[in-house]
C-alpha positions as CSV (number, residue, x, y, z in Angstrom):
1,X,11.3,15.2,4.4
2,X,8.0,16.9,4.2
3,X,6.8,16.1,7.9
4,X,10.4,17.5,9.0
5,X,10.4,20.7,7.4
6,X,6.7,20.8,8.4
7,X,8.2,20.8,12.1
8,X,11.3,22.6,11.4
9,X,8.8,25.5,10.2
10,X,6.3,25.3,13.2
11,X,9.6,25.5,16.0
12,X,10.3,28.3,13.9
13,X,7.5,30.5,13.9
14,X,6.9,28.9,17.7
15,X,10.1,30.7,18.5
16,X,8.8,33.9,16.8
17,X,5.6,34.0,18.8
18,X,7.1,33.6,22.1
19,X,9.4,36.8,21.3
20,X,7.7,39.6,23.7
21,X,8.8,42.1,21.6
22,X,5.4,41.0,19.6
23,X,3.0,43.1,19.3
24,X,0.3,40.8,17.2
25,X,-0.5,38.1,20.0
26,X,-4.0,38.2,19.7
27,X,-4.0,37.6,16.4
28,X,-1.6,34.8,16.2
29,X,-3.5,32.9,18.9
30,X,-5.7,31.8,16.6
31,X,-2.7,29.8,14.6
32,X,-0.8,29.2,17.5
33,X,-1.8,27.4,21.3
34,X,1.2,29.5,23.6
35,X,0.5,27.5,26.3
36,X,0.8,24.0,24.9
37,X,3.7,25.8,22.7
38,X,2.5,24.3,20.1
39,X,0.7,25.0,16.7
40,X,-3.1,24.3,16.3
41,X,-4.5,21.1,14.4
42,X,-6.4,23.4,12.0
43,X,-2.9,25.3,11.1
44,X,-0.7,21.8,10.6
45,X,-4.1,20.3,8.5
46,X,-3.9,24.1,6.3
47,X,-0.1,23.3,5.9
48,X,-0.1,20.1,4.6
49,X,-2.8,21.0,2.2
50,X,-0.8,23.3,0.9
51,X,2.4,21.3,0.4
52,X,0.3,18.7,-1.5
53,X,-1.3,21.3,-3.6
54,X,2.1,23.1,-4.3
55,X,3.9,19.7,-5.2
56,X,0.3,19.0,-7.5
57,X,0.8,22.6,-8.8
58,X,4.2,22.0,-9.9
59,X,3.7,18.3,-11.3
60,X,1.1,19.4,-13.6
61,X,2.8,22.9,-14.7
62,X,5.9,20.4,-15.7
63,X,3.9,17.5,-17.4
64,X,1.9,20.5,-18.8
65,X,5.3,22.2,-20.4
66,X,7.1,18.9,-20.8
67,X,5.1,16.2,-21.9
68,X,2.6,18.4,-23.6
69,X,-0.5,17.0,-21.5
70,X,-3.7,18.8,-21.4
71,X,-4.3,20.8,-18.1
72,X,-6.8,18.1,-17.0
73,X,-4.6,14.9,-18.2
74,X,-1.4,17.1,-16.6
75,X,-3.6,17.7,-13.2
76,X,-4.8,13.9,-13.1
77,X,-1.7,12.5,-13.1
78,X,0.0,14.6,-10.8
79,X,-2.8,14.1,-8.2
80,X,-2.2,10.6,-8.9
81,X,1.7,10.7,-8.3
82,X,1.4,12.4,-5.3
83,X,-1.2,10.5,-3.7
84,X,-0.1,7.2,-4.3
85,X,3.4,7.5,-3.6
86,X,1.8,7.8,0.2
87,X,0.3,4.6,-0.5
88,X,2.5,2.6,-1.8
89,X,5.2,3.4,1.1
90,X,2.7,2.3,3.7
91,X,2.4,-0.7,1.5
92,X,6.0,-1.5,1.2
93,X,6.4,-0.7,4.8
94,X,3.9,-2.8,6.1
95,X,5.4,-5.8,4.1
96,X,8.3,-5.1,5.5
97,X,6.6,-5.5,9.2
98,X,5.4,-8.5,8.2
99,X,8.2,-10.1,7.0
100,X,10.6,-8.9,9.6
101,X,8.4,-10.1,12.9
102,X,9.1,-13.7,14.5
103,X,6.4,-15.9,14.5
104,X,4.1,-16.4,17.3
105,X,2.3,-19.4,18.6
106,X,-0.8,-18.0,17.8
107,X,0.1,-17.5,14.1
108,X,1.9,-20.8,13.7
109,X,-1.6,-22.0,14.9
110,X,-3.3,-20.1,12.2
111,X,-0.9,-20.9,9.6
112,X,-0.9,-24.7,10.0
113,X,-3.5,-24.8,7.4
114,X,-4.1,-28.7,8.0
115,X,-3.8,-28.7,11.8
116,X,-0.9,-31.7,11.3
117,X,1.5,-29.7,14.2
118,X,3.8,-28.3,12.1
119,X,3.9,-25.6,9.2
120,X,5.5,-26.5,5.6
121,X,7.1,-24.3,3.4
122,X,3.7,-24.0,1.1
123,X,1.7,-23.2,4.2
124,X,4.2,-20.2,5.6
125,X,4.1,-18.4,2.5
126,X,0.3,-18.5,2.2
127,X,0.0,-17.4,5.6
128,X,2.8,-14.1,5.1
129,X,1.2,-13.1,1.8
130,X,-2.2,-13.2,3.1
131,X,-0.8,-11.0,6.5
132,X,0.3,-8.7,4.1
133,X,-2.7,-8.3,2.4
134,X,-1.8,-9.5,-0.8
135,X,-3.8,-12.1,-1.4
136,X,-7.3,-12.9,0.4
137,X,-9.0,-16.4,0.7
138,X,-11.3,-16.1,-1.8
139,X,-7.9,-16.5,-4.2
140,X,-6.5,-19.9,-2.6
141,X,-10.3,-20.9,-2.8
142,X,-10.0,-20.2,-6.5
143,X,-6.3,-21.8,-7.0
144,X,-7.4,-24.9,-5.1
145,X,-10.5,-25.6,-6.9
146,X,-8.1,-25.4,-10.3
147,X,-5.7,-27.4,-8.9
148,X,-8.2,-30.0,-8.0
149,X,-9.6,-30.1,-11.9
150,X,-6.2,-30.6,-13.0
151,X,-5.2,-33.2,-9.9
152,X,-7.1,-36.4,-11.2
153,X,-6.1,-38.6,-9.4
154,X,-6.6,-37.1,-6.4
155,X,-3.2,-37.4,-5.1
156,X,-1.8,-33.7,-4.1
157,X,-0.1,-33.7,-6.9
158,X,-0.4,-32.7,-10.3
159,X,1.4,-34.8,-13.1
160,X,1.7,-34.7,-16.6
161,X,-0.5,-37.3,-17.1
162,X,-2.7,-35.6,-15.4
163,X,-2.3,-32.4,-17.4
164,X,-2.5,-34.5,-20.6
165,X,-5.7,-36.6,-19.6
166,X,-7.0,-32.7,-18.6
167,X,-5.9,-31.2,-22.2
168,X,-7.7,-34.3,-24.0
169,X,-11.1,-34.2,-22.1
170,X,-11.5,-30.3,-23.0
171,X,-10.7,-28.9,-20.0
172,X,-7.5,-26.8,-21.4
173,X,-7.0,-23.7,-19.3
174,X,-9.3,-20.6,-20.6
175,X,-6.3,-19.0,-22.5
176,X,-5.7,-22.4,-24.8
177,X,-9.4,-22.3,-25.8
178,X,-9.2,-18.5,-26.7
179,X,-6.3,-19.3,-28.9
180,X,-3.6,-17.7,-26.9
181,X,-0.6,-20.0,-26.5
182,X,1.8,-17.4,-23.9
């Protein structure tokens, strides 16, 4: 919405510069390129600063008169807001990339995590969430070396047995030791 008002403004005042009936060129060739008919980079950059600091402005006057923040709580979190609504977009959007795209040889390749020829369930889903970004190898490293402890037997497979023979020899996850039973 922002970006198309952003262009819906620079068409505008595009339009108002070409007018001969001018009489300020000089001086608007510093915002304006006339013969790329065009605005400059330094005039968008100015813009968009301005729009986030309005939309910063206005979040904190409202949390201010609202919420009763302080100026500095009210300003923080509308710097916040604005900011990482951005963010989380890109986020979303990329997941959505990710999730929408066929596979390809080369990333069945790289998600056959056991180089058997084919790719379970298990495997695919490690593969996506690590595409995406949400979860890095230094995780599975972490949740493979605790499902080892608690596999002892060895077998790929965790049983209650082996959860029980794992709760008697002390090695009871960290929240059972601390005393919290959730």
């Amino acid at each position: 919405m922002v970006s198309y008002v952003l262009d819906l403004q620079e068409h505008l005042l595009i339009t108002a510069i070409k007018n001969p009936r001018s009489a300020r060129k000089h001086r608007h060739n510093y915002i304006f390129d006339i013969k790329k008919g065009r605005m400059r980079v330094r005039m968008k950059v100015a813009l968009a600063l301005g729009v986030v600091a309005i939309c910063v402005g206005i979040g904190a006057t409202v949390l201010r008169k609202v919420e009763n923040m302080g100026w500095l709580d009210a300003v923080y979190l509308a710097v916040m807001s604005v900011t990482t609504m951005r963010i989380d977009k890109r986020h979303r959007a990329m997941a959505n990339w990710v999730l929408s795209r066929d596979m390809t040889v080369s990333e069945f390749l790289a998600a056959d995590i056991d180089n058997n020829g084919y790719v379970t369930k298990s495997e695919f889903v490690i593969y996506k969430l690590k595409e995406m970004g949400k979860i890095s190898d230094k995780d599975i490293k972490m949740i493979v070396e605790q499902f080892q402890r608690l596999d002892s037997g060895n077998c790929g497979k965790i049983t209650l047995s082996d959860l029980l023979q794992s709760h008697h020899l002390g090695h009871e996850p960290r929240d059972m030791k601390r005393g919290k039973n959730s």
